[in-house]
Each structure stands twice: as C-alpha cells, then as structure tokens.
NULOGU-684373 format. One record per residue (C-alpha): residue in three letters; x, y, z. Coordinates in steps of 0.02 Angstrom, whole numbers, plus 32768, in hexadecimal, padded with zeros to 4 digits. Example, Ala and Ser with C-alpha at 12.3 -4.5 7.8 and 13.67 -1.06 7.14 Angstrom:
BEGIN
ALA82677F1F8186/SER82AC7FCB8165/
//
This chain:
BEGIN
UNKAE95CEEC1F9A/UNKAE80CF8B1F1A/UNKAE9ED0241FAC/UNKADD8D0801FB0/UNKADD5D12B2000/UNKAD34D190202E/UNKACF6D229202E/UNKAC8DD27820BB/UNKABFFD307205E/UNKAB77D2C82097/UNKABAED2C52144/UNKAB5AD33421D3/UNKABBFD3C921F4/UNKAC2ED415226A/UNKAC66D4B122B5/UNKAD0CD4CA225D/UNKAD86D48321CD/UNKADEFD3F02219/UNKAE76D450227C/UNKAEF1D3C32255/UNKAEE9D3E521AB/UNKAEDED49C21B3/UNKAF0AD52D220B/UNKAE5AD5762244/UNKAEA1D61D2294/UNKAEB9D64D21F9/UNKAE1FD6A72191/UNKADFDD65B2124/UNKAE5AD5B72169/UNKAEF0D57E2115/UNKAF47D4B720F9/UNKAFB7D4AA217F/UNKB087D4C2214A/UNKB0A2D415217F/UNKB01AD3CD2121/UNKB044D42E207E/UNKB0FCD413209F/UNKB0C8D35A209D/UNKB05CD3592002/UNKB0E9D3AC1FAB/UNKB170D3391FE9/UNKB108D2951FAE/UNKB0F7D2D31F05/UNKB1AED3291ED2/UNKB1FBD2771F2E/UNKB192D2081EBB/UNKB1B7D2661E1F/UNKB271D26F1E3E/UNKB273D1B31E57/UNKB237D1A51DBA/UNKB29DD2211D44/UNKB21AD2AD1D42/UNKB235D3611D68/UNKB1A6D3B41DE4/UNKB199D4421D6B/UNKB18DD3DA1CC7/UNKB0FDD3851D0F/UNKB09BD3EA1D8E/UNKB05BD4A21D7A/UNKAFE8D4B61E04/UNKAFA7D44E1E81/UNKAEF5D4601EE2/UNKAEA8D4181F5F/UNKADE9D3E01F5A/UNKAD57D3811FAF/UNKAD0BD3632046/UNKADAFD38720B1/UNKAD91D43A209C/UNKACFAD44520D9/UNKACA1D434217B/UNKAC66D3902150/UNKACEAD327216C/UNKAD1BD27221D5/UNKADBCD24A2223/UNKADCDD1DE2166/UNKADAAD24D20EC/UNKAE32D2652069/UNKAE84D2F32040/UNKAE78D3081F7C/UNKAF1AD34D1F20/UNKAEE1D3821E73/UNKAF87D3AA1E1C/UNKAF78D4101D72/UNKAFE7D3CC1CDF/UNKB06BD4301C97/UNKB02FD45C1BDF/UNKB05DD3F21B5C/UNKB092D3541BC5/UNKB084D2B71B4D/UNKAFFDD23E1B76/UNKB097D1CC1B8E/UNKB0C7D22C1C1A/UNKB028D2541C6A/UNKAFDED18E1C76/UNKB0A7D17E1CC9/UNKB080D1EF1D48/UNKAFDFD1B71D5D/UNKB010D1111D92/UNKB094D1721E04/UNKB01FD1C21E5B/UNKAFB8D1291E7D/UNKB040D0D21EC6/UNKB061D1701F4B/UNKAFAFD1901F6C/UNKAF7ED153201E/UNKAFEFD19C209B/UNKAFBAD1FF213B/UNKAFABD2AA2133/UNKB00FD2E521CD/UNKAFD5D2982280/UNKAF2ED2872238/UNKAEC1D1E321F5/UNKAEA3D257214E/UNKAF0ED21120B3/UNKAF51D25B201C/UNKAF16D2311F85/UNKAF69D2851ED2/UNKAF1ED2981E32/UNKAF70D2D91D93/UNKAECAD32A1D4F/UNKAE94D3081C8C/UNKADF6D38D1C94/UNKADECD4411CC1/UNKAD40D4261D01/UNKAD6DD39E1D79/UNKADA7D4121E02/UNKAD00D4811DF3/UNKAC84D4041E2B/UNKACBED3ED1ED1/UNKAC83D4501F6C/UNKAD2CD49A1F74/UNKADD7D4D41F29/UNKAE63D50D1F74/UNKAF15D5341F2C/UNKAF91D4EA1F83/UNKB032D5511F4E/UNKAFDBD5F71F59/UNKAF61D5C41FEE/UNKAEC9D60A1FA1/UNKAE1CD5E31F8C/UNKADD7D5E81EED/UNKAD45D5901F29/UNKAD20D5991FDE/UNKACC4D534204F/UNKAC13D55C209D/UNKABE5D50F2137/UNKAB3DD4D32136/UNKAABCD4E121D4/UNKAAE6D48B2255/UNKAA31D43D2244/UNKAA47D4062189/UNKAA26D35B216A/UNKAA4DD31220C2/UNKA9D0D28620E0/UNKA958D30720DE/UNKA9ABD36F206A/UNKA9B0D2F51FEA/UNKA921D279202B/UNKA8F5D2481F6F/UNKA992D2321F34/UNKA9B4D1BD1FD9/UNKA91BD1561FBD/UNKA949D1191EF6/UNKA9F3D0E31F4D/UNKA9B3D0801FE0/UNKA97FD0191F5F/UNKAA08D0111EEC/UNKAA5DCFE81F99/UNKA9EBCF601FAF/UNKA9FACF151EFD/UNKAAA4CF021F1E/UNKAA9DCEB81FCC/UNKAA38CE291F75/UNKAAB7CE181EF6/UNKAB4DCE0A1F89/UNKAAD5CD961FE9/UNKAACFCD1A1F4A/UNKAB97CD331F4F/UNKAB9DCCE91FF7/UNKAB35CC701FEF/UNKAB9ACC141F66/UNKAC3DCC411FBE/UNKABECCBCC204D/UNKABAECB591FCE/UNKAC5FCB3E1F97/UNKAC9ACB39204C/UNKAC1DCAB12061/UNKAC51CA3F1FC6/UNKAD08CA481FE9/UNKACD8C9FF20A1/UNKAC76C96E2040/UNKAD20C9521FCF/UNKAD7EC93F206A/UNKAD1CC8B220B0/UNKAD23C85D1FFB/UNKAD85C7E31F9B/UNKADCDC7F71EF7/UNKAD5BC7921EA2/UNKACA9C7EF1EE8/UNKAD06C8A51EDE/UNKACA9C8BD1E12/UNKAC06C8F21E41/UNKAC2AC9711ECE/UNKACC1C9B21E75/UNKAC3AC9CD1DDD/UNKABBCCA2C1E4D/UNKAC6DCA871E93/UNKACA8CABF1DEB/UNKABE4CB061DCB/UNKABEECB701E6C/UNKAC96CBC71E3A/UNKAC46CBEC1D96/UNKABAACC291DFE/UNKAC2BCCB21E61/UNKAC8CCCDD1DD7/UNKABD3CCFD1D8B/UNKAB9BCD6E1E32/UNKAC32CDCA1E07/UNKAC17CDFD1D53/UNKAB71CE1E1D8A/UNKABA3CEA11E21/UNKAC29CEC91DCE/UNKABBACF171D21/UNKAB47CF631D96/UNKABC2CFCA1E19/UNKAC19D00A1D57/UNKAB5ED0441D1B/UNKAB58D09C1DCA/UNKABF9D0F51DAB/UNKABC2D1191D12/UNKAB05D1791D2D/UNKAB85D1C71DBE/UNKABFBD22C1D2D/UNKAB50D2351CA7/UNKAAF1D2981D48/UNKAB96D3121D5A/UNKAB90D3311C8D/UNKAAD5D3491C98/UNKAAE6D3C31D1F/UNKAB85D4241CB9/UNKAB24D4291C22/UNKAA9BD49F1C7B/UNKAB08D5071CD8/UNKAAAED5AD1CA8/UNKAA25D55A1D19/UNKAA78D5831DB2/UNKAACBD6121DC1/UNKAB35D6481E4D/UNKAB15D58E1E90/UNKAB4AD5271DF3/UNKABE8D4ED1E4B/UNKAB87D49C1ED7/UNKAB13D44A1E60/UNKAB94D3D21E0D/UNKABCDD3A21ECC/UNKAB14D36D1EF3/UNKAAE0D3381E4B/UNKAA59D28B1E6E/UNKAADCD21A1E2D/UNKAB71D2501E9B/UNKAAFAD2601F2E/UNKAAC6D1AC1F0B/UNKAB75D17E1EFF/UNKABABD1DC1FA7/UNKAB24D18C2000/UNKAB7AD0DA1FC0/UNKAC1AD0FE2005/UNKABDAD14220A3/UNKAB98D08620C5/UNKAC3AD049207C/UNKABDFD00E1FD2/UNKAC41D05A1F5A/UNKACE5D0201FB4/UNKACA6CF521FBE/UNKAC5BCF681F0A/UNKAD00CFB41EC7/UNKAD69CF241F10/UNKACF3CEAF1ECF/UNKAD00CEE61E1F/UNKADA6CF021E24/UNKADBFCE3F1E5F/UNKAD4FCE151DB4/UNKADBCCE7A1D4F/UNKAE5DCE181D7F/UNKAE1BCD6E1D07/UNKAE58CCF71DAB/UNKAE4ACC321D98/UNKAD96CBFC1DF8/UNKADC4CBDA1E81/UNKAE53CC4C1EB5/UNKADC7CCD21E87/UNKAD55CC7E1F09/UNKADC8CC841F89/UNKADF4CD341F57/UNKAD3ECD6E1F67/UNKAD2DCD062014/UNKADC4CD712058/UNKAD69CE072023/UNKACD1CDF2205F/UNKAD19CDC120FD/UNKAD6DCE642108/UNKACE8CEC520F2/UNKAC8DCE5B217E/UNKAC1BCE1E20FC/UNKAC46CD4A210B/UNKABF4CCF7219B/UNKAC53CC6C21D4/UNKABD9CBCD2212/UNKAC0BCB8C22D6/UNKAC3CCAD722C6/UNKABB2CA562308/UNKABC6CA3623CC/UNKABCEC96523C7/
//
C-alpha cells in the first residue's frame, strides 16, 4: 500500500511545540541536535548511495507544517523542504526526487513523528505553510503563533466544514457501492464452489460483470479524489493571486485557504489517505480480479470491509 502521511492544522492546540522534536528552553525553540543530526544523516546517506554530491544537489533545507506549531499529534510529519542547487538538470532533479521518496518515512528520533523530504520545484511552496524554519542556520523565517487555547476550527471555519461533510458523504456512498460488490463477488465465488463445470457459465458471467462494476467504482472515486486535489492547489493560486488583500496576514491565508481546509478536514478522518490508496490501486491497470482482491485488502485495512458471521446450523 502507497505510504499516506497526515498533517495535524486543524487540530486543537497545545501549550508548547512538541519537546521531542524541539528544544523548548530555547526562545524561540529550536529542532533538537539529534533530530537535525538525523534529517541530515538520511539525506547525505541516500545521495552518496547514489553518486550524488550533498552540495551539487542541496542548497538549503527548511522545515515546514504543522510540526512547528502548537497544533500537532504524536503522527504528524515533519516536512523537510530541501532547496535545489541552481542549475540542476531536470534529469537530476526527477532522480532525486524518486530518492527522496524511497527515504521518506522514518522516525524522527524516539518520537511517532516521521520524516518526510521534498526537493522543492516552486519558491512559493514553502510560503503557504503556517511555518518555516531553516534547518542549517536554525532560524525562523516564519514563526509559529499559537492560537487560543479556546480556538476551534469547527467554529472557525464552520462554512467551510459544512460543504465538506458533504463531499465526505458523497464519497462514503461511493465506498459503500465499492463494498457492496466486493461482497457480491465474495458471494458468486461461494456459488462457483458448490458448482460443476458444466453450470459454472452463468455465475461466472454475472462474476466477470461485478469485477467490471469495481474496477468502475474505482475510476469513479478515483476522478473525483483527483478533482478534490485539484480545487485544493486552484484555492492556494486564487488566494496568491490576491495577496495585496491581506497584508501582514497573507502567509496565513494560503495555509487556510477553503480548499486546503477542506482537504485537512479529509485527512483528519483519514479520507484523503483511503482515497489516495484507492486511486493509486486504479492507476496500477491490474487484471479484474487481482484488482478486486487488491481493493478488498484495502478496505479491510482501513476497517472499511465487514466480514458476514457464517450461519449457525
């Protein structure tokens, strides 16, 4: 299963940065040596391995997202936003891309936090987030403010959280058609069991028609979660193109922009994670049925497949 990590801004806050993270005697806090020694380590091992020099690749690397803020959970990812050196070939940069997919995922320290590395493509990428902090210089270009201890984004953002309740719901029904013909096929497979070869046509008919039907489900869910994405990055570029709106507080605007607030609330009910899997399952063109079984163990992973109790005789 494609690895789906979260982030945690819509989360209530607390009363401090996560001290395993960072060193909060400090003022402003600062990422803890064995965390940035870690981060570090990762990266210059994995490029090594694969004939590139740190320096050739990497000019800067910065840290962003909910981690360094007070609105964190014990699973919130630490972001590593590394800064390209200048004129690295597009070659080169998709290469190290694919790198730093492959070492994204480890534990930060003796935390449940992971590290996750991107080689970033736009200088505006960084700037959207709540935070930025420079990890080889340990400063704070844009540093976190803790919100009241009353705030509550449900309230906050009560209209924005309404329109996604029901694009939650749409795709609940979607997922609930999904398992339905997962049992359906469950079902007809028992019937073929109990058959012989020469009265297996008909149900293997109606069994080839329900694969079809979940590969179906799938292109469906699958179009749906990518136009999600999608109003997601049009709502940041809407909000970038009128920065002169907001002044001072233009920064925090792209981080709570409707679309990525819709989006955050999806991956705080683990949406975004089961609908990413999904479509990445679609993408991968599997024969029907290895597809079905696919999307069975899925489901069933994300607690989502209810299994029937057999019949007491």
């Amino acid at each position: 299963m494609r690895e789906i990590f979260f982030s945690s801004i819509l989360d209530f806050p607390r009363k401090n940065l996560d001290s395993k993270v960072w060193d909060v005697s400090k003022d402003p806090p600062i990422l803890r040596d064995e965390i940035k020694q870690q981060i570090l380590f990762i990266l210059n091992e994995a490029l090594q391995e694969n004939g590139y020099r740190y320096y050739d690749i990497v000019s800067s690397e910065h840290l962003t997202g909910s981690i360094g803020t007070t609105q964190y959970l014990p699973g919130t990812d630490l972001d590593v936003h590394l800064i390209p050196s200048p004129n690295i070939s597009k070659e080169v940069f998709d290469n190290v891309q694919s790198i730093l997919k492959g070492i994204s995922g480890r534990k930060a320290g003796n935390s449940e936090h992971v590290i996750n590395y991107f080689l970033q493509s736009e200088r505006m990428q960084e700037l959207r987030g709540d935070v930025l902090y420079l990890i080889d210089s340990d400063d704070w270009i844009i540093k976190p403010e803790a919100p009241p201890m009353d705030y509550d984004p449900y309230e906050k953002y009560s209209d924005v959280w309404k329109g996604t309740k029901n694009v939650l719901n749409d795709f609940m029904m979607e997922i609930g058609e999904l398992q339905r013909d997962l049992t359906d096929v469950d079902l007809l497979n028992e019937y073929l069991s109990d058959l012989s070869p020469d009265e297996l046509g008909a149900i293997e008919v109606k069994l080839e028609k329900k694969l079809q039907e979940i590969e179906e489900d799938l292109d469906v869910i699958s179009e749906k979660f990518t136009d999600v994405h999608q109003k997601r990055k049009q709502s940041y570029l809407e909000e970038s193109l009128n920065l002169q709106n907001y002044g001072e507080e233009w920064r925090q605007s792209l981080s709570w922009s409707p679309g990525n607030v819709s989006w955050k609330f999806l991956e705080r009910y683990g949406m975004a994670a089961l609908l990413a899997n999904l479509r990445y399952l679609q993408k991968k063109d599997l024969p029907l049925e290895e597809q079905s079984e696919e999307t069975r163990e899925l489901l069933e992973e994300f607690n989502l497949m209810l299994e029937r109790k057999p019949e007491e005789g």
